[in-house]
Biotite code that builds the C-alpha atoms (Angstrom):
import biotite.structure as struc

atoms = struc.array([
    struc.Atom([0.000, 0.000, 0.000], chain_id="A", res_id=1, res_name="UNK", atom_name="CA", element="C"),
    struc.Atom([3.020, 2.620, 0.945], chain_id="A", res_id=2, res_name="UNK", atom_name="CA", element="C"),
    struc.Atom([4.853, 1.619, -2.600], chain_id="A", res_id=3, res_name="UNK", atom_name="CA", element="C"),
    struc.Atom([1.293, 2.309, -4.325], chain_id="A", res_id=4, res_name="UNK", atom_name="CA", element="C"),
    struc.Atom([0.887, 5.938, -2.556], chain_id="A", res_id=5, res_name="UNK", atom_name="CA", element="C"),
    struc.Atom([4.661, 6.520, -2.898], chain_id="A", res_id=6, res_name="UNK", atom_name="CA", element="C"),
    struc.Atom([3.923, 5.980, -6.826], chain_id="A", res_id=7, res_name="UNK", atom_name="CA", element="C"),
    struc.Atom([1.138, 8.028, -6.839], chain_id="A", res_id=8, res_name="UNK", atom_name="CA", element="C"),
    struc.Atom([2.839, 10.697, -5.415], chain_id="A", res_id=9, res_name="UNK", atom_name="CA", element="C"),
    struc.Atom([5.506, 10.368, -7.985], chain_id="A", res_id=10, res_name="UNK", atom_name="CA", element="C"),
    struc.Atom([3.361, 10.885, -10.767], chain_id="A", res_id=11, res_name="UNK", atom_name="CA", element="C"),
    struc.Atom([1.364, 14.039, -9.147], chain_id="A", res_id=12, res_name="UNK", atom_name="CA", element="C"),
    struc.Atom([4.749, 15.646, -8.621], chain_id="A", res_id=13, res_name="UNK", atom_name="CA", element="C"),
    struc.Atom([5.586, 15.181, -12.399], chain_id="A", res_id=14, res_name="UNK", atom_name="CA", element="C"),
    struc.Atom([2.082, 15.906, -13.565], chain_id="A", res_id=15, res_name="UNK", atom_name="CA", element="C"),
    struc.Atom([2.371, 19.709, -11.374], chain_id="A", res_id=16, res_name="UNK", atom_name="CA", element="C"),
    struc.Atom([6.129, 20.402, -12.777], chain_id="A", res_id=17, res_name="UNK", atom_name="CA", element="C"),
    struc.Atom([4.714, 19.455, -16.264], chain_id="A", res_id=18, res_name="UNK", atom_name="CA", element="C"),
    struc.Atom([1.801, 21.795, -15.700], chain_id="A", res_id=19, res_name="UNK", atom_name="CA", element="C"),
    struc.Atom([3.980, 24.817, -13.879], chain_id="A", res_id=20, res_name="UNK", atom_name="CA", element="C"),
    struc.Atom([6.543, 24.649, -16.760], chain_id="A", res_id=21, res_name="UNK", atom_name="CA", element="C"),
    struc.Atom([3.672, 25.675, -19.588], chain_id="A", res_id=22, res_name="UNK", atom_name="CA", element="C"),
    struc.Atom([2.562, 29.045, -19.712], chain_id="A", res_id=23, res_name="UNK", atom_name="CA", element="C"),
    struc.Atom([-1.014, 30.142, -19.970], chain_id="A", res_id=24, res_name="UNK", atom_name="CA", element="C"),
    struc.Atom([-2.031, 32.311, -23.150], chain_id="A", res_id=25, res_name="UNK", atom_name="CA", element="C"),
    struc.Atom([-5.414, 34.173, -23.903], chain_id="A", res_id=26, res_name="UNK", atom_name="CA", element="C"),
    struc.Atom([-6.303, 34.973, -27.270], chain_id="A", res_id=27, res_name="UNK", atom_name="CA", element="C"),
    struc.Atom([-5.418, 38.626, -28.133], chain_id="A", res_id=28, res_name="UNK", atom_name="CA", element="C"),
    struc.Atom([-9.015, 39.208, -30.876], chain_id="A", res_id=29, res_name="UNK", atom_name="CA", element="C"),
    struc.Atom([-6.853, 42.855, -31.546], chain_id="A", res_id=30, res_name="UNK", atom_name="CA", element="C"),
    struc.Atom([-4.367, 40.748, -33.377], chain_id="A", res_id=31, res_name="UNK", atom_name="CA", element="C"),
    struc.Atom([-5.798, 37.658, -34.267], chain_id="A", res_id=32, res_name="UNK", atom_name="CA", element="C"),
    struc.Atom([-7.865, 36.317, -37.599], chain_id="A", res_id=33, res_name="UNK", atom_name="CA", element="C"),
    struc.Atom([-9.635, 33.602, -37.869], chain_id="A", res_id=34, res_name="UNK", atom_name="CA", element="C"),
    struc.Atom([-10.711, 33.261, -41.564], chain_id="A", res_id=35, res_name="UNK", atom_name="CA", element="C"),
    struc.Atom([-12.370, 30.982, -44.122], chain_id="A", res_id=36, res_name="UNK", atom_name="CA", element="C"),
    struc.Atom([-12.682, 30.246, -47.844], chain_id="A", res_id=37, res_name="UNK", atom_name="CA", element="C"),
    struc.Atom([-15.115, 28.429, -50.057], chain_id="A", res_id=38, res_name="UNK", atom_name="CA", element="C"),
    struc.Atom([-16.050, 28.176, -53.060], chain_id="A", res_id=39, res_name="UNK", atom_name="CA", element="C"),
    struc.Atom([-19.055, 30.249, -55.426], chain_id="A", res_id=40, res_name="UNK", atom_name="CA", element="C"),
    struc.Atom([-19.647, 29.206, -58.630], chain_id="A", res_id=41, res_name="UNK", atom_name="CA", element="C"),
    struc.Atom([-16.315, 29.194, -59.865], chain_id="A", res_id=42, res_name="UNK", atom_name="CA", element="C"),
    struc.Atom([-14.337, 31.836, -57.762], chain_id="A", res_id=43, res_name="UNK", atom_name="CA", element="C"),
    struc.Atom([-14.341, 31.648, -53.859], chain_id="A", res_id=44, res_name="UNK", atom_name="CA", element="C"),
    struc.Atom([-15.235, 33.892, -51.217], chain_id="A", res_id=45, res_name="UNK", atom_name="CA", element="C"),
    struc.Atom([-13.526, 34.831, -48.466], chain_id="A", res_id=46, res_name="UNK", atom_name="CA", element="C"),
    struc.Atom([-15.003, 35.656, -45.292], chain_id="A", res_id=47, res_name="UNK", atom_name="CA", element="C"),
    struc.Atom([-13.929, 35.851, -41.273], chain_id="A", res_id=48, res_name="UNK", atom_name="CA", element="C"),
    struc.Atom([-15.197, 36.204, -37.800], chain_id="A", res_id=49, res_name="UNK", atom_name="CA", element="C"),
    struc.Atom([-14.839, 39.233, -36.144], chain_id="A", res_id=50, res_name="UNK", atom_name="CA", element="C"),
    struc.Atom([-16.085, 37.945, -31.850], chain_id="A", res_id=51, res_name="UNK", atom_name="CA", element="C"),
    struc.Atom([-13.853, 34.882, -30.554], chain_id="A", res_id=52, res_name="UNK", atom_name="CA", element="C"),
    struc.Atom([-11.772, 34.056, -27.866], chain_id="A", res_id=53, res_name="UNK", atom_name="CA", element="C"),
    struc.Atom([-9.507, 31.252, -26.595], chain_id="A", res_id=54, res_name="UNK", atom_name="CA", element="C"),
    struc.Atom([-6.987, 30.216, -24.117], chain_id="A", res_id=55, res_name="UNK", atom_name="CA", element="C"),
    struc.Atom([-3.483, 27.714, -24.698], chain_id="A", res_id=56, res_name="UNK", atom_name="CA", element="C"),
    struc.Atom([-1.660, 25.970, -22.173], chain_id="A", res_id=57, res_name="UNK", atom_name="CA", element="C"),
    struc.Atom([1.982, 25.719, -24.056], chain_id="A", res_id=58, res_name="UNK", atom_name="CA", element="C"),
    struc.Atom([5.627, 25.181, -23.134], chain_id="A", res_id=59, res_name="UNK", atom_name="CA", element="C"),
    struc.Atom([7.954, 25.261, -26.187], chain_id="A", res_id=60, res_name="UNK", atom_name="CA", element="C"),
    struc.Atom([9.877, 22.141, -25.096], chain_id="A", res_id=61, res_name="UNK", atom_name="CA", element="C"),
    struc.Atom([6.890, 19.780, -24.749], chain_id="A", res_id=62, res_name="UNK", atom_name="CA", element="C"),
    struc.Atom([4.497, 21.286, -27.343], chain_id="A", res_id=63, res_name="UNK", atom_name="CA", element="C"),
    struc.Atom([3.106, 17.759, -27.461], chain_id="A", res_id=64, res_name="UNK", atom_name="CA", element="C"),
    struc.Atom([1.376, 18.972, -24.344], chain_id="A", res_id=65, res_name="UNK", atom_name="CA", element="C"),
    struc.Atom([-0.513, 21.593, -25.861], chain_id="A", res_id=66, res_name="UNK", atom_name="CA", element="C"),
    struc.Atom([-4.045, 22.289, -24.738], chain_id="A", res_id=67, res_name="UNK", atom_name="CA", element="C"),
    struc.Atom([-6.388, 24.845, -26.863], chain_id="A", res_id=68, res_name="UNK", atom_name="CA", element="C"),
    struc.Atom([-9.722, 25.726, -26.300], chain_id="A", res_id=69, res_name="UNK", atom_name="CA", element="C"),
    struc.Atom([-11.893, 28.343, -28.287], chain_id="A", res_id=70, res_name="UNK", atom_name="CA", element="C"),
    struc.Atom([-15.284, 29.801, -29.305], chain_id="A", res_id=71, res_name="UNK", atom_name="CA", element="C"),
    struc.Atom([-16.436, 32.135, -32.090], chain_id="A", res_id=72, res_name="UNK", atom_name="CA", element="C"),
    struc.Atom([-19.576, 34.497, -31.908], chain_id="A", res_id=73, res_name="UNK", atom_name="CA", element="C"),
    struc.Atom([-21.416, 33.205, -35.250], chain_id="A", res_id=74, res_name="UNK", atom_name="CA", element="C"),
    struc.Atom([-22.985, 36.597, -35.578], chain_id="A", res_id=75, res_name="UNK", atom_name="CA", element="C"),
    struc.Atom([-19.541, 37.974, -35.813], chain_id="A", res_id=76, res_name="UNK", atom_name="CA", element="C"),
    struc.Atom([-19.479, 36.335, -39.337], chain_id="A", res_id=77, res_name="UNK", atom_name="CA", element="C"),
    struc.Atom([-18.285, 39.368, -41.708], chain_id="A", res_id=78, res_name="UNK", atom_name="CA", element="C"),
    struc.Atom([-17.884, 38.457, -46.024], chain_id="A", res_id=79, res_name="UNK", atom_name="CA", element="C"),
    struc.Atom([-17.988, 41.789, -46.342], chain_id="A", res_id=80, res_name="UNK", atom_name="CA", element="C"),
    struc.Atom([-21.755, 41.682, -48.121], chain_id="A", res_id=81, res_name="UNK", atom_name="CA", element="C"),
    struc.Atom([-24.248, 42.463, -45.552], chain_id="A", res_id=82, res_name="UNK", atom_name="CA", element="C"),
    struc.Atom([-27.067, 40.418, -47.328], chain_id="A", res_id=83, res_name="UNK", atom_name="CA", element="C"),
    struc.Atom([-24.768, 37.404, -47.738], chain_id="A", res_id=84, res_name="UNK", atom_name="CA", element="C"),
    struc.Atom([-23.877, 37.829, -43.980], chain_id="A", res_id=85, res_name="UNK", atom_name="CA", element="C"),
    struc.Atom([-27.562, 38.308, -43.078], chain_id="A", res_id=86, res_name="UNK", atom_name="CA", element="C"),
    struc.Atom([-28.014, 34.409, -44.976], chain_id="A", res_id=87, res_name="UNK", atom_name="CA", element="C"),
    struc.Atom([-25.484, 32.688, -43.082], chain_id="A", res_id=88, res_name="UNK", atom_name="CA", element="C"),
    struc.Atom([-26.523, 33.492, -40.436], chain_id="A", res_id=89, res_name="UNK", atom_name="CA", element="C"),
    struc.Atom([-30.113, 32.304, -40.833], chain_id="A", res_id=90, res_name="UNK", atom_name="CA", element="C"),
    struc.Atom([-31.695, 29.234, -40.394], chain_id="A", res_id=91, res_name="UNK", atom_name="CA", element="C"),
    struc.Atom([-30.787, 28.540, -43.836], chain_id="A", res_id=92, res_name="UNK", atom_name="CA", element="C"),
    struc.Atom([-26.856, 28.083, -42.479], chain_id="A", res_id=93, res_name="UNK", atom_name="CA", element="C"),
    struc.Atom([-25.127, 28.495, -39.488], chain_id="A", res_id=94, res_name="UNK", atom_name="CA", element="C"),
    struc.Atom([-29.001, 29.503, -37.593], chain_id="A", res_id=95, res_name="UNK", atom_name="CA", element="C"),
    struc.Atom([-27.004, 32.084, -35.174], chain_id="A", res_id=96, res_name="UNK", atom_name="CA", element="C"),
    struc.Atom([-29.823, 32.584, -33.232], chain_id="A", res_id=97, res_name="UNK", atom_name="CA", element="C"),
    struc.Atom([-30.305, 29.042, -32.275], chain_id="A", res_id=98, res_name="UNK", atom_name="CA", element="C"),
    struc.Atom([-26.769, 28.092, -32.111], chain_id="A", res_id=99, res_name="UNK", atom_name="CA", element="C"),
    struc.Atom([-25.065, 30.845, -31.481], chain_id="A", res_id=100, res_name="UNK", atom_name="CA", element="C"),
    struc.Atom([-20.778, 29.444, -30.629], chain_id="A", res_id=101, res_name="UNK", atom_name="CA", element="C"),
    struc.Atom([-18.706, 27.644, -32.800], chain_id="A", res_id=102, res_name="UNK", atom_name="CA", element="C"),
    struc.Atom([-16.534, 25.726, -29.970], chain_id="A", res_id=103, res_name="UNK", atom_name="CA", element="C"),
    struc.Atom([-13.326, 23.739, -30.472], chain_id="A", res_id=104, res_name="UNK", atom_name="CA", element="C"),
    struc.Atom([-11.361, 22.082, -27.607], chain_id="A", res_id=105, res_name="UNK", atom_name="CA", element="C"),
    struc.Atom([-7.726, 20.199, -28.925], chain_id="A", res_id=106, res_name="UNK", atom_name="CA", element="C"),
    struc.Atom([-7.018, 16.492, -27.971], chain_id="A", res_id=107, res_name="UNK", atom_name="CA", element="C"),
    struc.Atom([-3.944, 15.738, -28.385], chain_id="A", res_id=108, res_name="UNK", atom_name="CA", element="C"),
    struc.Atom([-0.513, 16.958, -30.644], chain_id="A", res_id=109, res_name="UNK", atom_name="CA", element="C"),
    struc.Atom([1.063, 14.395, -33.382], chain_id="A", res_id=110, res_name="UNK", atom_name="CA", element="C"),
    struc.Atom([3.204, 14.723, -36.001], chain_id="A", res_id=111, res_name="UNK", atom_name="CA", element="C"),
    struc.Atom([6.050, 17.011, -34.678], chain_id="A", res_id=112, res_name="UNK", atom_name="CA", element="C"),
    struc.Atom([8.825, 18.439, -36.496], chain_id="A", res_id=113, res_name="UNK", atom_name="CA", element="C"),
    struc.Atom([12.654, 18.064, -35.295], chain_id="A", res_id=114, res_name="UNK", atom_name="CA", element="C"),
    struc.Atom([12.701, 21.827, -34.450], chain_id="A", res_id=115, res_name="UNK", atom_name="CA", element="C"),
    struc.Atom([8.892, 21.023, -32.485], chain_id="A", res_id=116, res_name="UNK", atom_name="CA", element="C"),
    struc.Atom([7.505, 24.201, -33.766], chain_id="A", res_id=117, res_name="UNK", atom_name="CA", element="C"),
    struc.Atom([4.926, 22.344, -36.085], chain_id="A", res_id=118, res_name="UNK", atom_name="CA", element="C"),
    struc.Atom([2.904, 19.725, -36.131], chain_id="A", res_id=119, res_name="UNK", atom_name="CA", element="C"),
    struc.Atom([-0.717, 18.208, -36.570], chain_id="A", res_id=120, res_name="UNK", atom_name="CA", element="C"),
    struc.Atom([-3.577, 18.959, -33.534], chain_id="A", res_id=121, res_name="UNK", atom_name="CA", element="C"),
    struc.Atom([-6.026, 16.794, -33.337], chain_id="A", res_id=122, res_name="UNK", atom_name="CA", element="C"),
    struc.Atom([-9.445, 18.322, -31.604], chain_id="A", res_id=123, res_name="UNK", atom_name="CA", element="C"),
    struc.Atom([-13.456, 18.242, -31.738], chain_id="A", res_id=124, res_name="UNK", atom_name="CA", element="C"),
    struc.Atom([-15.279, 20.939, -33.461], chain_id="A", res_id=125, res_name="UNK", atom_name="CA", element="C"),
    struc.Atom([-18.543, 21.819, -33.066], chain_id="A", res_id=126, res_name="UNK", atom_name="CA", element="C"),
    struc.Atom([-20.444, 23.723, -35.265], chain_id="A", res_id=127, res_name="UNK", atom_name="CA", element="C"),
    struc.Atom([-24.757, 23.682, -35.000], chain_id="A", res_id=128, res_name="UNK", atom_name="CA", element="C"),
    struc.Atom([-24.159, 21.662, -31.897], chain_id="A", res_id=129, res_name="UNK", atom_name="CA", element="C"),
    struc.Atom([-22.695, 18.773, -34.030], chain_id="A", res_id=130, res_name="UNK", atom_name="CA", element="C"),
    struc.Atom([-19.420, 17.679, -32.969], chain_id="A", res_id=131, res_name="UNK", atom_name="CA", element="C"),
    struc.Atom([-17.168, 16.278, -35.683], chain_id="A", res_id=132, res_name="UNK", atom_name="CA", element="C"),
    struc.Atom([-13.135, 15.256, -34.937], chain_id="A", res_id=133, res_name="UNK", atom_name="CA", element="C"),
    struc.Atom([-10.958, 17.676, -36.924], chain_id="A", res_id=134, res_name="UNK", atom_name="CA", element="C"),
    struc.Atom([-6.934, 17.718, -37.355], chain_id="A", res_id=135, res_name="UNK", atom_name="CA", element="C"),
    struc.Atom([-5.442, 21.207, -37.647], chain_id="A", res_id=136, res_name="UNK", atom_name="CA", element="C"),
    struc.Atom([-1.711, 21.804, -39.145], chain_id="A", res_id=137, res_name="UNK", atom_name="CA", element="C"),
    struc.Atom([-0.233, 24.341, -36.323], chain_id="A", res_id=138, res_name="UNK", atom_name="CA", element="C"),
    struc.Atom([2.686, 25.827, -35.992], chain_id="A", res_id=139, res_name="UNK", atom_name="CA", element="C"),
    struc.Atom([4.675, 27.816, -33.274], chain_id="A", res_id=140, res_name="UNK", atom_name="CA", element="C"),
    struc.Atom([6.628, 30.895, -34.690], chain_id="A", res_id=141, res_name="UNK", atom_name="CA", element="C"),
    struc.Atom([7.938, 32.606, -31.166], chain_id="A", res_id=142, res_name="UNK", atom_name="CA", element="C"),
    struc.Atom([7.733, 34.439, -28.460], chain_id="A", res_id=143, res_name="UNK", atom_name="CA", element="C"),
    struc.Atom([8.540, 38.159, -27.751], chain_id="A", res_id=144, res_name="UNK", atom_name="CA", element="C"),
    struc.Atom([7.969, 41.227, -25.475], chain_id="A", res_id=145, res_name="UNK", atom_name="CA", element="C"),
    struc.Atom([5.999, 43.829, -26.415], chain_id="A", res_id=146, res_name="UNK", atom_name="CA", element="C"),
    struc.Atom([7.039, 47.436, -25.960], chain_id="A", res_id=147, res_name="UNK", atom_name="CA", element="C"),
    struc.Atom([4.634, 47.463, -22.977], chain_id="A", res_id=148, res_name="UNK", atom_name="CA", element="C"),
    struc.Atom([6.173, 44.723, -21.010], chain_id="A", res_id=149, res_name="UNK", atom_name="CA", element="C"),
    struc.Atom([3.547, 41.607, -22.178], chain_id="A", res_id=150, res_name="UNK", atom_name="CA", element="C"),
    struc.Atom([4.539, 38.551, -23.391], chain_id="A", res_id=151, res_name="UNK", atom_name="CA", element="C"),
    struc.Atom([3.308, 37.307, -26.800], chain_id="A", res_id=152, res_name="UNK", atom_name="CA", element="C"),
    struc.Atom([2.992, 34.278, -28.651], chain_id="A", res_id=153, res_name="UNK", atom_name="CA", element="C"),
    struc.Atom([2.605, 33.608, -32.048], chain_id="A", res_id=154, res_name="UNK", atom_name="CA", element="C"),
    struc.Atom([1.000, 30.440, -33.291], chain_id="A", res_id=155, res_name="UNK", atom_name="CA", element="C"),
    struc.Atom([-1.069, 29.433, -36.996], chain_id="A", res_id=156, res_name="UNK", atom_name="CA", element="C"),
    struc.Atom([-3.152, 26.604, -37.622], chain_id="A", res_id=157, res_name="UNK", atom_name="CA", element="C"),
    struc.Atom([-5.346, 25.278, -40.501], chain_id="A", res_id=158, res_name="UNK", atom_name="CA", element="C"),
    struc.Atom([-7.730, 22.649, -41.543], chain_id="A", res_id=159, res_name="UNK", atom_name="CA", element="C"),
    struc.Atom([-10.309, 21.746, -44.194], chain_id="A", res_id=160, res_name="UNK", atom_name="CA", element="C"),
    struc.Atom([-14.173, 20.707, -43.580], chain_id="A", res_id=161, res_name="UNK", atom_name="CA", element="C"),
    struc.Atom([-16.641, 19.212, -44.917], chain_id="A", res_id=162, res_name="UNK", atom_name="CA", element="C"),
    struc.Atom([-19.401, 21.561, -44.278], chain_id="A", res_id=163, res_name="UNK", atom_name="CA", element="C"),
    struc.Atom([-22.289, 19.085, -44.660], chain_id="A", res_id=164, res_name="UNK", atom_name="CA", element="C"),
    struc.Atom([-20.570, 16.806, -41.735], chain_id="A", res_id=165, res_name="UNK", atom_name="CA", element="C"),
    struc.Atom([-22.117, 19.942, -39.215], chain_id="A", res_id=166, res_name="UNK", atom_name="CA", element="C"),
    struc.Atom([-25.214, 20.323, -41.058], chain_id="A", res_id=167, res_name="UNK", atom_name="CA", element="C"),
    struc.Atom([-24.371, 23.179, -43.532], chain_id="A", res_id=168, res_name="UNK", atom_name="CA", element="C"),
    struc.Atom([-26.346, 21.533, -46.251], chain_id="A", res_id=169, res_name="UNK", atom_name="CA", element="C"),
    struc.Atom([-28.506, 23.803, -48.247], chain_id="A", res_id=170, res_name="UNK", atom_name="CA", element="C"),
    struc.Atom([-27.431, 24.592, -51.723], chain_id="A", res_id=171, res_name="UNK", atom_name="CA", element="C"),
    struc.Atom([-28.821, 25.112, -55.189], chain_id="A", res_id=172, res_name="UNK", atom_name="CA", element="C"),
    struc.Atom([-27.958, 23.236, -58.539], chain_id="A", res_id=173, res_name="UNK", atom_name="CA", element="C"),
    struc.Atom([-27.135, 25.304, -61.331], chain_id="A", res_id=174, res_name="UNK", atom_name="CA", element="C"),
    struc.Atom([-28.581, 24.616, -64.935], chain_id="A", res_id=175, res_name="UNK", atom_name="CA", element="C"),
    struc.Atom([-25.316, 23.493, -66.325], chain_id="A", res_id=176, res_name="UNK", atom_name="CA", element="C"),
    struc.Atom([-25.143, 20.613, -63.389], chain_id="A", res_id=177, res_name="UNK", atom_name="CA", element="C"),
    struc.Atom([-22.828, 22.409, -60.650], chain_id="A", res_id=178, res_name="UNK", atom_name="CA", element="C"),
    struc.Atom([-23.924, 23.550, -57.230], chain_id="A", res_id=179, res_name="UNK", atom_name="CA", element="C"),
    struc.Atom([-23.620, 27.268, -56.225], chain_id="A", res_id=180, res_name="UNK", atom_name="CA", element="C"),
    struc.Atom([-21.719, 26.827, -53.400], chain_id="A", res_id=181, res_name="UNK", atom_name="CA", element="C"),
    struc.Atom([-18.097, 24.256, -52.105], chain_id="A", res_id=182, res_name="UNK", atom_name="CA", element="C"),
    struc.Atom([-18.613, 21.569, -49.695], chain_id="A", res_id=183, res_name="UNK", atom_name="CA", element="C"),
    struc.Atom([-15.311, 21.984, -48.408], chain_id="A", res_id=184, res_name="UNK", atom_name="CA", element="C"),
    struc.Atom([-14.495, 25.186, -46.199], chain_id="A", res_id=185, res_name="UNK", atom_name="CA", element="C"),
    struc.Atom([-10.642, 26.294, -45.834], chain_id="A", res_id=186, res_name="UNK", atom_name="CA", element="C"),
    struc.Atom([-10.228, 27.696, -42.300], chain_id="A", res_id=187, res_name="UNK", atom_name="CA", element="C"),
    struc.Atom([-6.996, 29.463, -41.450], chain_id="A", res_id=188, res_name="UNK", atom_name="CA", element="C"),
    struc.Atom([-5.966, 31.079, -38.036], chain_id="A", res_id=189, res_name="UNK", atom_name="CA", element="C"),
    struc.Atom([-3.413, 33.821, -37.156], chain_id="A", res_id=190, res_name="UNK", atom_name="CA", element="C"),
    struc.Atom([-3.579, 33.681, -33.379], chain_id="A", res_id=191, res_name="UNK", atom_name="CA", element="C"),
    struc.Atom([-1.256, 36.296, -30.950], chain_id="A", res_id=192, res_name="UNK", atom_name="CA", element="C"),
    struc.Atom([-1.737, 35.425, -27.499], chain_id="A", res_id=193, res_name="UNK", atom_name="CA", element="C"),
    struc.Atom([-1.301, 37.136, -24.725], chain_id="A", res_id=194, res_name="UNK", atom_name="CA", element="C"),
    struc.Atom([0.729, 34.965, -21.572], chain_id="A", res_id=195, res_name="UNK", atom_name="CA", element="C"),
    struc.Atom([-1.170, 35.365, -18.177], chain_id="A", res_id=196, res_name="UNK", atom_name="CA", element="C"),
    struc.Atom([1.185, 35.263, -15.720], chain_id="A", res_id=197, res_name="UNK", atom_name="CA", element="C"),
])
């Protein structure tokens, strides 16, 4: 029984130096993006999401550690066309009013490079309440003080959806065969965050 507690204790003291070595970050929205791109007809449209926020648990030498967790505002949803905004948001697509967060919370961290500043995250994503597993390409490009005296991190991630696995489906076929708009949805991130110390 002793051995067995000694263990345990062991493992609690390397789970709190593991934890006490990774810094905390919150999502600066000032200077962040979080973006998207499909396609229309035969160009594609661009579009972001102004509201969101987030918080990562990172430490540079164990990024395989990494913990992320985020939600975006759906109403934030900006293409630049009002009208177009004011249909994505409706019931039609993303329903704002009914489901009104876009949530993603990371798993785990494969894939690393031999510097460990990029890799593959692995996460859930839930989008009109319908969780789907997602794998995001992320990398790490640094850290750095601010004028002020803050300490910022710089991180980018990216992934493709289908956007019928969350219950996006509403389109319209064209006469010549085609669909108006792309299944698949790039999303890219530009995240600064700000380390809470």
């Amino acid at each position: 029984m002793r051995g067995r507690l000694w263990l345990l204790s062991i493992a609690a003291g390397v789970m709190l130096a593991s934890q006490a070595s990774a810094a905390v970050y919150s999502v600066d929205p000032e200077h962040t993006s979080v973006t998207f791109t499909v396609r229309h007809l035969l160009t594609k449209v661009k579009g972001r999401f102004d509201r969101f926020e987030g918080r990562i648990v990172f430490d540079p030498a164990k990024p395989e550690a990494t913990v992320v967790t985020g939600s975006i505002d759906v109403a934030s949803i900006n293409t630049n066309v009002e009208e177009r905004d004011k249909d994505l948001r409706s019931p039609r697509f993303f329903d704002a009013d009914k489901f009104p967060k876009i949530r993603f919370r990371s798993l785990k961290v494969t894939d690393l490079s031999a510097d460990k500043k990029s890799g593959k995250m692995h996460g859930l994503l839930t989008i009109r309440d319908v969780e789907r597993p997602v794998v995001l390409d992320v990398s790490y490009l640094g850290e750095v003080k601010d004028p002020w005296g803050n300490v910022r991190a710089a991180f980018t991630a990216s992934t493709m959806i289908n956007r019928k696995d969350f219950g996006l489906t509403w389109n319209e076929v064209l006469e010549t065969g085609g669909v108006l708009v792309g299944d698949e949805i790039k999303i890219e991130l530009d995240v600064e965050g700000l380390r809470q110390d």
